[in-house]
N, C-alpha and C positions, 0 to 999 in steps of 0.2 A: 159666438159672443166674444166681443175682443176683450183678451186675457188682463189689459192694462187696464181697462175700465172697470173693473174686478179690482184689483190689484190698490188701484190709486185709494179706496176710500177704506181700505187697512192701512196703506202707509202713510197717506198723511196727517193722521195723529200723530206721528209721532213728531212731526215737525210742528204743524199746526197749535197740541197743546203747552208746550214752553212757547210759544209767542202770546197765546191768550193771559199766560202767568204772568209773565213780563209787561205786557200792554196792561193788564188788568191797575198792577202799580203803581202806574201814572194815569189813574183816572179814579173820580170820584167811587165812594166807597158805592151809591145805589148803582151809576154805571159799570164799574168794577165786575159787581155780582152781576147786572144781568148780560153784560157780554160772558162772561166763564159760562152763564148756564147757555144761554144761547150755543155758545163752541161746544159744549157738553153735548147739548142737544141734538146737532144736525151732525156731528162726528158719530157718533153715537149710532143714529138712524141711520147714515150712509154703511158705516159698517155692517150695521146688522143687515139692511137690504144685501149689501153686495153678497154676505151668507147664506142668506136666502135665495138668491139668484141663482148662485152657485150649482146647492142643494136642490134646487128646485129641478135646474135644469136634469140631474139624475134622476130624479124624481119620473119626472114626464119620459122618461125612457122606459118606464116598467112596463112592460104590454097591459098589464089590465088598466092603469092611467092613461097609456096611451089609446084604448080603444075607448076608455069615456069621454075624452076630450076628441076623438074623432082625427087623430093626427099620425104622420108616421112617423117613430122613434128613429129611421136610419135618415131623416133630415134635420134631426138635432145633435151639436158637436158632442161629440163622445171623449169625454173624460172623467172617467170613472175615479181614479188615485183624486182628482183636485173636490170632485163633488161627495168624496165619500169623506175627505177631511172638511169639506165645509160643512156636512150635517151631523157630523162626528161635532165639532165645535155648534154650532148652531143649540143640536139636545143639552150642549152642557151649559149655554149662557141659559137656554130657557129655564133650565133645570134651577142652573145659580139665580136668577130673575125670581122664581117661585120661592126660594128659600127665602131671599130678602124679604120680599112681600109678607110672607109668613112671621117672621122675624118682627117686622117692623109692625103690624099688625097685634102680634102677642104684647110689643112693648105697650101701646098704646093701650092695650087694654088694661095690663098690670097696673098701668099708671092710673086711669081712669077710675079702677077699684081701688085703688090708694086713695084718691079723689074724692069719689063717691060719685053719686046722681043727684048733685045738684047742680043746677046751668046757672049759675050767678056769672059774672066775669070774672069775679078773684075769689076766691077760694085759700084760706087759711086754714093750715096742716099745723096741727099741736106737736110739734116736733123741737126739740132743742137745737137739732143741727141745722145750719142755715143751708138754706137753698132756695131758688126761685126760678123758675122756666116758663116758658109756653107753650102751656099742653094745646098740640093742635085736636081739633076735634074729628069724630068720626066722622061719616059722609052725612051720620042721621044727627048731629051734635055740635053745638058752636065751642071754638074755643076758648079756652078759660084763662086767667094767667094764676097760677098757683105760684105759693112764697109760703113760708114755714115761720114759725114765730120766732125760731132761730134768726133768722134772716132778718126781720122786723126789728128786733133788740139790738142785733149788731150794727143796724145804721140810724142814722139821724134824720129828723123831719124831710128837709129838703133831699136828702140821700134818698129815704123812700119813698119820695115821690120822682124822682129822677132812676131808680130802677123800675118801678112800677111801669113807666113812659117805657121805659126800652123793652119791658115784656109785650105790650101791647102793640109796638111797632113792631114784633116781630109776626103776631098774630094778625096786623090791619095787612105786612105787606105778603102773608103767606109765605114769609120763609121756610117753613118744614117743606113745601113743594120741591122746591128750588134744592134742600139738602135731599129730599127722595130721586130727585131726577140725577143728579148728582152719586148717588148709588147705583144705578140702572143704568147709567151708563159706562161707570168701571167698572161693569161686569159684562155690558156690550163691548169693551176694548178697553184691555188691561192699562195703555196709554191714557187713557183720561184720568187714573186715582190719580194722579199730581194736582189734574183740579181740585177735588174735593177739601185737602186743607184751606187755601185761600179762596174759594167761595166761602166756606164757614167762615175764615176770619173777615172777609169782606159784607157779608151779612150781621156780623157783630157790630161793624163799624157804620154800617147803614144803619140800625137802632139804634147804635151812638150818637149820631148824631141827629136823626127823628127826636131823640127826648132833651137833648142840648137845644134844638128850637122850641119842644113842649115846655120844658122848664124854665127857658132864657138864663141858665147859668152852666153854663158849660164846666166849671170850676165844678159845682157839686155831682154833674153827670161823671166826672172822671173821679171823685171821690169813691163815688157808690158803686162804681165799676172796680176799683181796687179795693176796696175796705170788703165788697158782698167776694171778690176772688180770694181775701184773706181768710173770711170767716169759714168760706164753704172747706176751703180747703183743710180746718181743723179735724174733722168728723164728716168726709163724704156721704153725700146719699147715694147710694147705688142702683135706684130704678129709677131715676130718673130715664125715657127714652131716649133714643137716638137721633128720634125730629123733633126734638124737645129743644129749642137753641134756650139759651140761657144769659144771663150777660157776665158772669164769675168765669166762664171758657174761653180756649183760645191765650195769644200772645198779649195776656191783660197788659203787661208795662206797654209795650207797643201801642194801645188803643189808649192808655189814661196818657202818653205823650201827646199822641194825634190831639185828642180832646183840648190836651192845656196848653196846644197853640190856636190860633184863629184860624178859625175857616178859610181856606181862599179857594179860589177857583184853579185846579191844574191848569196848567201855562201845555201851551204848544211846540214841542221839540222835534227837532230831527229825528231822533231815536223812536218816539212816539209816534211819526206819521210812518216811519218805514216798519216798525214793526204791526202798525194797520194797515196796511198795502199789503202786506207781506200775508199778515192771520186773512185778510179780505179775498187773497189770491188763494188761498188754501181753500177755504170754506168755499167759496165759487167755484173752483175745478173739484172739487170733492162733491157738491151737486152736481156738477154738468157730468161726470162721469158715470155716477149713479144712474142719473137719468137716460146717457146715452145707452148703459148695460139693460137698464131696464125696458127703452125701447127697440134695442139690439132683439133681446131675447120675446120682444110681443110678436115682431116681424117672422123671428123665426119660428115661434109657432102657429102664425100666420100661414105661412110655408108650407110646414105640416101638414098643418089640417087639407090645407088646396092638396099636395101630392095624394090624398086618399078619395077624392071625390072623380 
């Protein structure tokens, strides 16, 4: 199995996610997010393939695999040192993978039990401290938008219906997905946590501007984004979840600026097509190598199996 095809889809994240940072920048807050998840995604899975491949390949060398799969071990490449650190790394993301899950899983429910069992869409918590998110739901349960009467007293008519608008764009577009994948994959390669801040803040500014069209005032969506960041920040709550986005988080001055200019459309620059050339050429040779590793290593078990027959 050629060692660079291997090779290529660990190193180029590291090139790879500072271009998606940077590109993300100069594009629309919903495009923003779904290219970073997108680079999340397929950086991610190329990695974790090329560990498996690796692994695998030692794997199929054990006499008792190699006699159920019907192939012989001395026509697969023998590197012991490179496959026993890819399965060494491999048990420990699956390992970190399961903790997340677990993790993320426990919050959801704390928070549900703070909630309760009821499936209304909004849900009002007799709490003094402000706060407001969107609890996404379990696989058996729709989600809700939860807000505290803290939260409710500290803004104004139009404020609360201009936060309200950006809970529920966060539950219509499934942002909590987008922050879990986003997890899973800085544990798939420690190079992608750079995304994860700027997909959160660009998910911020994508419900930013969802409730600037629900509302038609832009002016009171960046009030209710700075005044609900004021309040929360008196008297935090602290169960809030982890995929629970919110719109009081994040680089609030930065998003209530955005807001109280006009929308326009990002313009096309030099900088911005080479740095899509550039992320486009990355994420393209980072599948083609994967895939050639991957058809690399079917041939050679192909191989195998013929030399025992």
């Amino acid at each position: 199995m050629p060692t660079l095809s291997l090779l290529l889809p660990l190193l180029l994240p590291l090139l790879a996610a500072p271009l998606a940072r940077r590109l993300a920048e100069q594009l629309a807050p919903r495009a923003a997010a779904l290219l970073l998840a997108g680079t999340a995604a397929t950086l991610a899975a190329a990695a974790g393939t090329a560990l498996a491949l690796t692994a695998g390949t030692a794997l199929l060398r054990l006499p008792p695999v190699a006699a159920l799969g019907h192939l012989s071990p001395h026509w697969l490449p023998d590197s012991p040192y490179t496959a026993t650190a890819a399965a060494l790394a491999l048990t420990a993301t699956a390992a970190l993978a399961v903790r997340t899950a677990r993790r993320q899983l426990a919050d959801l429910r704390r928070a549900r039990a703070v909630v309760g069992p009821g499936t209304a869409a909004l849900a009002v918590l007799d709490d003094e401290r402000a706060d407001a998110f969107a609890l996404p739901g379990l696989p058996w349960q729709r989600g809700q938008v939860v807000v505290t009467t803290g939260m409710l007293r500290a803004l104004d008519g139009p404020e609360r219906a201009a936060l309200l608008a950006h809970e529920r764009a966060h539950l219509a577009g499934r942002h909590h997905l987008f922050l879990a994948l986003a997890e899973y994959a800085a544990v798939l390669h420690p190079a992608l946590r750079q995304l994860r801040t700027p997909l959160g803040y660009h998910l911020e500014r994508w419900a930013d501007e969802s409730a600037a069209r629900a509302t038609g005032d832009r002016a009171a969506t960046a009030r209710a984004v700075g005044r609900a960041a004021l309040a929360a920040a008196k008297a935090p709550r602290p169960d809030r979840p982890l995929l629970a986005p919110a719109a009081h988080t994040g680089p609030v001055p930065r998003r209530v600026a955005a807001l109280l200019t006009p929308a326009t459309r990002p313009r096309a620059s030099a900088t911005r097509t080479a740095a899509a050339l550039a992320l486009t050429a990355c994420l393209a040779l980072t599948a083609a190598t994967t895939l050639d590793a991957t058809t690399d290593l079917h041939r050679t078990v192909e191989s195998a199996q013929a030399a025992t027959r």
